[in-house]
KOLPA-701905 format. One record per residue: x, y, z of N, C-alpha, C in turn. Coordinates in steps of 0.05 Angstrom, whole numbers, plus 5000, padded with zeros to 4 digits. Layout:
N
XYZXYZXYZ...
END
This chain:
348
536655165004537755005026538954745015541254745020542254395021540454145022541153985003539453775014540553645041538853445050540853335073542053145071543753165088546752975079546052675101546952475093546552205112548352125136548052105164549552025178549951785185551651665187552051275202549351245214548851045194546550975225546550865239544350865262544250665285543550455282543150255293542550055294539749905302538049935282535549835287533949625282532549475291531149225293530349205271529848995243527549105224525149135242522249225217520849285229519849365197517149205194516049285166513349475177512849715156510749945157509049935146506749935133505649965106502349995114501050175101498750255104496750285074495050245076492750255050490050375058490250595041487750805058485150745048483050695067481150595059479250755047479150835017477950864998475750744983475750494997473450324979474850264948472850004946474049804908476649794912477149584936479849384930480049244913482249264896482549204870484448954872484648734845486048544841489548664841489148904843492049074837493549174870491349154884490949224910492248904932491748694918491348534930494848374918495348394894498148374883499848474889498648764891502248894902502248964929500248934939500648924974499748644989496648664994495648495012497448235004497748104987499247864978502147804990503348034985505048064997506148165029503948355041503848375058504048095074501047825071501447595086503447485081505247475065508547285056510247445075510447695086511747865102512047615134509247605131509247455169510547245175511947225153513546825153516946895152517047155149519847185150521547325170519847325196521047315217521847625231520847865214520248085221517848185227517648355250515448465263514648595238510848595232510548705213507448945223507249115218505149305221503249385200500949385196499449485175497049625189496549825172495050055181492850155152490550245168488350305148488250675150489750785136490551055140487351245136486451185153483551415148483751745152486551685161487252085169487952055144488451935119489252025103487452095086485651965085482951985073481252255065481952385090479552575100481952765082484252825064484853045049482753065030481352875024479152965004476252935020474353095024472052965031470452755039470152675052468252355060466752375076464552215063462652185076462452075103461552085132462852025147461651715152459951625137457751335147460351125126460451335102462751105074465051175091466751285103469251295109468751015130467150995156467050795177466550415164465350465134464750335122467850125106468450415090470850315075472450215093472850375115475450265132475249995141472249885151471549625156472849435133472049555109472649395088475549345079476549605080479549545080480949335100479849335138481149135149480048885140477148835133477048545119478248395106479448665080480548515059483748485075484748575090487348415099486648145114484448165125484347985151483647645126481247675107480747485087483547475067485347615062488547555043489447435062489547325086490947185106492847325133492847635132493847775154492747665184494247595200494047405222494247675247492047765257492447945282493947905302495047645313496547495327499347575316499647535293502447575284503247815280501547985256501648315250499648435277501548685269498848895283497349095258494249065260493649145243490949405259490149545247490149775262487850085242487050195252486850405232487150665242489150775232491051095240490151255266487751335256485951515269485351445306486651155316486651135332489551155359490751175328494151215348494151535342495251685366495452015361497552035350498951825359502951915349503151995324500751935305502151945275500752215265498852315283498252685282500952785293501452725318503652915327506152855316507252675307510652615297508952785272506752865253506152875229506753165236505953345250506353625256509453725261511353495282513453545274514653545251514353335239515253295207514953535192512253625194511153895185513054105181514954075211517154325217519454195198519653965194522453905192522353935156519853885147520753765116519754095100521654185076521554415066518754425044518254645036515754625018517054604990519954654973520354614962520154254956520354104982520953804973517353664967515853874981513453734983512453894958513353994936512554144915513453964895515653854897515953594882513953364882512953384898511153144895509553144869509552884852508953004830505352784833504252614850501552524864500152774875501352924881499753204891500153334867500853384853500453594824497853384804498453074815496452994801493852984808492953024836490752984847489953284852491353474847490253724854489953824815491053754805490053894777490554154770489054324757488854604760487754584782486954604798485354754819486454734846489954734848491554684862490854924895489555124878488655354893486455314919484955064910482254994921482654714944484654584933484854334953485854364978485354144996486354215026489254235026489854335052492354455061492854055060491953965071492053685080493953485055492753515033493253405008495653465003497253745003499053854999501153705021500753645045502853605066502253315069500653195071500352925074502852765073504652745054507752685051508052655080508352895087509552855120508952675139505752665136504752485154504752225142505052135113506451885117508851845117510451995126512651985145513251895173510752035178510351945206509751715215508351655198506651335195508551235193510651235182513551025178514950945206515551285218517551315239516851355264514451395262513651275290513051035300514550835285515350565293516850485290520050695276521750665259521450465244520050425226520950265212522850235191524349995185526250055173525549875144523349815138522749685106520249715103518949835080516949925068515449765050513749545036512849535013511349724998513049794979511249964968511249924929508950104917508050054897510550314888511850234859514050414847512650744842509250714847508351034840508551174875509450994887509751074923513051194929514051074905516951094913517751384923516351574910518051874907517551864948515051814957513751934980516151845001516851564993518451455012521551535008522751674989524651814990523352105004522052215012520952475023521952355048521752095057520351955082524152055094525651905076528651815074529952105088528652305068529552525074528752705095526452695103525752765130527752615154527652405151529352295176531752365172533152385154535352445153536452735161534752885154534653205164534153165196532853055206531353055238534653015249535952775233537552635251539952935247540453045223541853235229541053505244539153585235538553785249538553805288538953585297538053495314541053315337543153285319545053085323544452965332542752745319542152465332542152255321543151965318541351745305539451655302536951845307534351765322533051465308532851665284530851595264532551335238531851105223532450985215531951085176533751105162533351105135531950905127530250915112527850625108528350605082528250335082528950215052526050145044526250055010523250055002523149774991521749665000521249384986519849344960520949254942519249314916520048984904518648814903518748524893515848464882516448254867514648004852513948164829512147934813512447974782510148234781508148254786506148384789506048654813508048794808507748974832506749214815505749244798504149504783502249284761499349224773498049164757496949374738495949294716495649464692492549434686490349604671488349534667487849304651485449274653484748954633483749084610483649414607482449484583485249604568486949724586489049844569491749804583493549654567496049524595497749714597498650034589498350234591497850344616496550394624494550404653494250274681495450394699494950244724491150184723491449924736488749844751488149964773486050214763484550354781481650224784480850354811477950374822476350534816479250784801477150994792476651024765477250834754476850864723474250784719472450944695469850904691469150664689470350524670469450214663470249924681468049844697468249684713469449424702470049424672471549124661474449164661475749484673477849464667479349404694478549234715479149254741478148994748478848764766477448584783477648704810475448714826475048734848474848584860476048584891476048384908473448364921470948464906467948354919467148264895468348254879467948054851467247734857464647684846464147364848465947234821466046984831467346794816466246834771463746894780463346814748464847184736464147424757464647554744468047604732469747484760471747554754472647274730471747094719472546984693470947104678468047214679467347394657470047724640470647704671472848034659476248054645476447704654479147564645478447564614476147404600475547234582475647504567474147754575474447944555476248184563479248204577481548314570482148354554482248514547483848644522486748494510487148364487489648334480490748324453492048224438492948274408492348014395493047894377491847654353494047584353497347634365499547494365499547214392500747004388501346774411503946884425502546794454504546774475508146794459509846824460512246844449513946644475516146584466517846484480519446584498520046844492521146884515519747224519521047424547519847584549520447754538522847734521523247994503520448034484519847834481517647794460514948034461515048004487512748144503513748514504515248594494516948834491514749094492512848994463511249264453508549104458508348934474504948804478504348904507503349134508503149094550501048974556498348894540496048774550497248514554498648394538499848034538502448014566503348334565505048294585503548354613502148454615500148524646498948274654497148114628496047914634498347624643500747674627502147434642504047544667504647754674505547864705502347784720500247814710497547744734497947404742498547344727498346924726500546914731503047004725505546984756505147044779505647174781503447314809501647234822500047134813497546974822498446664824500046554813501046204814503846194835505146484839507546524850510146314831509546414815511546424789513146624780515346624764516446854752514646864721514847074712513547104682514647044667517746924672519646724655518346524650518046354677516646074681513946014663511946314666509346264652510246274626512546444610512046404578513746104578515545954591516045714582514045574581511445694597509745334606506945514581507545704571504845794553506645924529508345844520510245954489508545814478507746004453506745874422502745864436502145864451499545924462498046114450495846034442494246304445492246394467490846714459490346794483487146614496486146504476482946284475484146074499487046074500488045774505488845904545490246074538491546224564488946414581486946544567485446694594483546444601483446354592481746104615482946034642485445954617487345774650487446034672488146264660487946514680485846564700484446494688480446544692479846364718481246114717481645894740483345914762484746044751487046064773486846394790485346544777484446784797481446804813480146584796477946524817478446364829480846114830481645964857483546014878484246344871485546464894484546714904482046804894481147024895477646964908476246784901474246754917474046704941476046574950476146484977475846784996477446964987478247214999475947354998473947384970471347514984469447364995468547124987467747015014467647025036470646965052471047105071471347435081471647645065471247865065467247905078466647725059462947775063462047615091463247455096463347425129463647555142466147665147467147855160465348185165465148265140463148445146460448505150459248205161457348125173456848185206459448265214459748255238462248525240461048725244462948945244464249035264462448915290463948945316466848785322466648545308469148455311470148565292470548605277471748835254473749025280471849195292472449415300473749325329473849095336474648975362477948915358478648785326480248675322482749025316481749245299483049395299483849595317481749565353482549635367484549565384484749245381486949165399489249155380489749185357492049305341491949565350490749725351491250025354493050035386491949915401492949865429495849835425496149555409499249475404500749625399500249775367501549985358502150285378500650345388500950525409503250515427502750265443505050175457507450205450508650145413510050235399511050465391509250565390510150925380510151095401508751135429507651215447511751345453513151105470515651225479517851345454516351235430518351455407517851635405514951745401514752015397515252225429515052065451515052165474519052255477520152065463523352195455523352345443522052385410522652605397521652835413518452955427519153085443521853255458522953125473525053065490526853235467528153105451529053105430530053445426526853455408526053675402525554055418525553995452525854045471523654185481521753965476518454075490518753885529517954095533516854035570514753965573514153735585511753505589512753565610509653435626509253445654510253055655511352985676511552715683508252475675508752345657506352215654505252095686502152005696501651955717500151735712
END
């Protein structure tokens, strides 16, 4: 089959998307290339949505006490990075239906050759591609859905997200042909600041996972202050000084991870940090690091450990997001219906 071809589009409001599935061990990598950026979203004057994807969750097993748990934890850690409920709508999946049902359309629309490309599903299924849920395999779709059932038209996302959101591109674009319509909006992907793929603190090589065995190769955002300068001080790095400029940093990725983290974290370019640390060494530079991620990073679990003191407001705050969002998606997917040419009875 053809791929699909793009039509003019319509004309749509922005409208930012973006979801983080609550997995548990929010990471300093977690909090750089999204949450961080997520709160800088609410000042620029587009409606912005964030969502704790727990339907996404359940492609692998969970426990059902840690899933109600993590999700708590996941809305904390937006609500303590500075996500303002007033301003965003923030939410967790499982309570809007729209993004099961646009996800089952999607289902029809997107081919298995495109969802065979996915090359996050060849990595999470392994050999045993035979054994994993149907869920894991199609998921693509449904964060599709999650996009376009608010159309949105800008994404933040991490560059290992990129392929899903070209799936996303291409689903709508097929709907809109298959369908002759403008419905649906082509979504662009937002990919900014110095730090949008943090690297481990053991190997700069390596995204900063939650799931990697060694708890020094990761800061966590329930990390206290001494630990997270304990895990700076012993990062991994080389016996060469800071260099002057960033070519310098070419074949060093631990020297280059660690100064994208202290851009990122000071809201600097990593230009700016080798002018203000050229000829440095690293005795001289992870300190200052060490200070500057426990004076932007404690505050957030602090307040995280408040917050999940009190789970009812937790669950108060993501219901009246869920409400919001609904209201949102509710008459889009009630068009694609239409659309699509299913018969509903008159809502009452």
């Amino acid at each position: 089959m053809a791929e699909p071809v793009q039509t003019p589009q319509a004309s749509f409001a922005p409208r930012i998307f973006s979801g983080i599935q609550p997995s548990g061990g929010l990471t300093l990598g977690n909090y750089l290339g999204a949450l961080k950026r997520f709160v800088e979203k609410q000042d620029e004057g587009i409606e912005t949505i964030y969502c704790m994807v727990d339907m996404h969750a359940i492609t692998v097993w969970q426990d059902p006490a840690k899933l109600r748990q993590q999700t708590r934890e996941g809305a904390a850690a937006f609500l303590a990075a500075g996500i303002d409920p007033a301003r965003s709508i923030l939410f967790n999946q499982s309570q809007v239906s729209a993004h099961a049902e646009l996800g089952w359309i999607f289902n029809c629309i997107a081919r298995m050759g495109w969802m065979s490309r996915m090359t996050q599903f060849k990595d999470k299924a392994g050999k045993n591609s035979e054994n994993v849920s149907l869920g894991l395999f199609a998921y693509p779709s449904l964060m599709a859905a999650d996009i376009l059932a608010y159309k949105a038209t800008h994404v933040p996302v991490g560059e290992d997200q990129k392929q899903h959101l070209e799936l996303t591109r291409d689903i709508a674009i097929k709907f809109n042909n298959d369908y002759g319509v403008n419905f649906f909006p082509v979504v662009e992907p937002v990919i900014e600041g110095a730090a949008t793929r943090v690297m481990s603190l053991r190997d700069g090589t390596k995204k900063m996972s939650k799931s990697d065995p060694s708890d020094q190769s990761r800061i966590n955002l329930t990390d206290d202050a001494d630990t997270i300068a304990k895990k700076i001080r012993k990062a991994k790095t080389d016996p060469e000084p800071l260099p002057d400029s960033l070519d310098g940093l070419k074949d060093r990725p631990e020297a280059r991870n660690l100064v994208n983290i202290y851009a990122a974290l000071a809201g600097h370019t990593a230009e700016q940090v080798i002018r203000d640390y050229a000829g440095a060494q690293f005795g001289t530079f992870k300190p200052a690091l060490a200070d500057l991620a426990v004076a932007k990073l404690e505050p957030i679990t602090l307040e995280m450990n408040r917050l999940m003191q009190d789970p009812a407001e937790i669950d108060r705050i993501l219901g009246q997001g869920a409400a919001r969002a609904e209201a949102i998606a509710r008459p889009i997917v009630d068009q694609v219906y239409d659309i699509v040419g299913m018969i509903r009875a008159p809502r009452t």
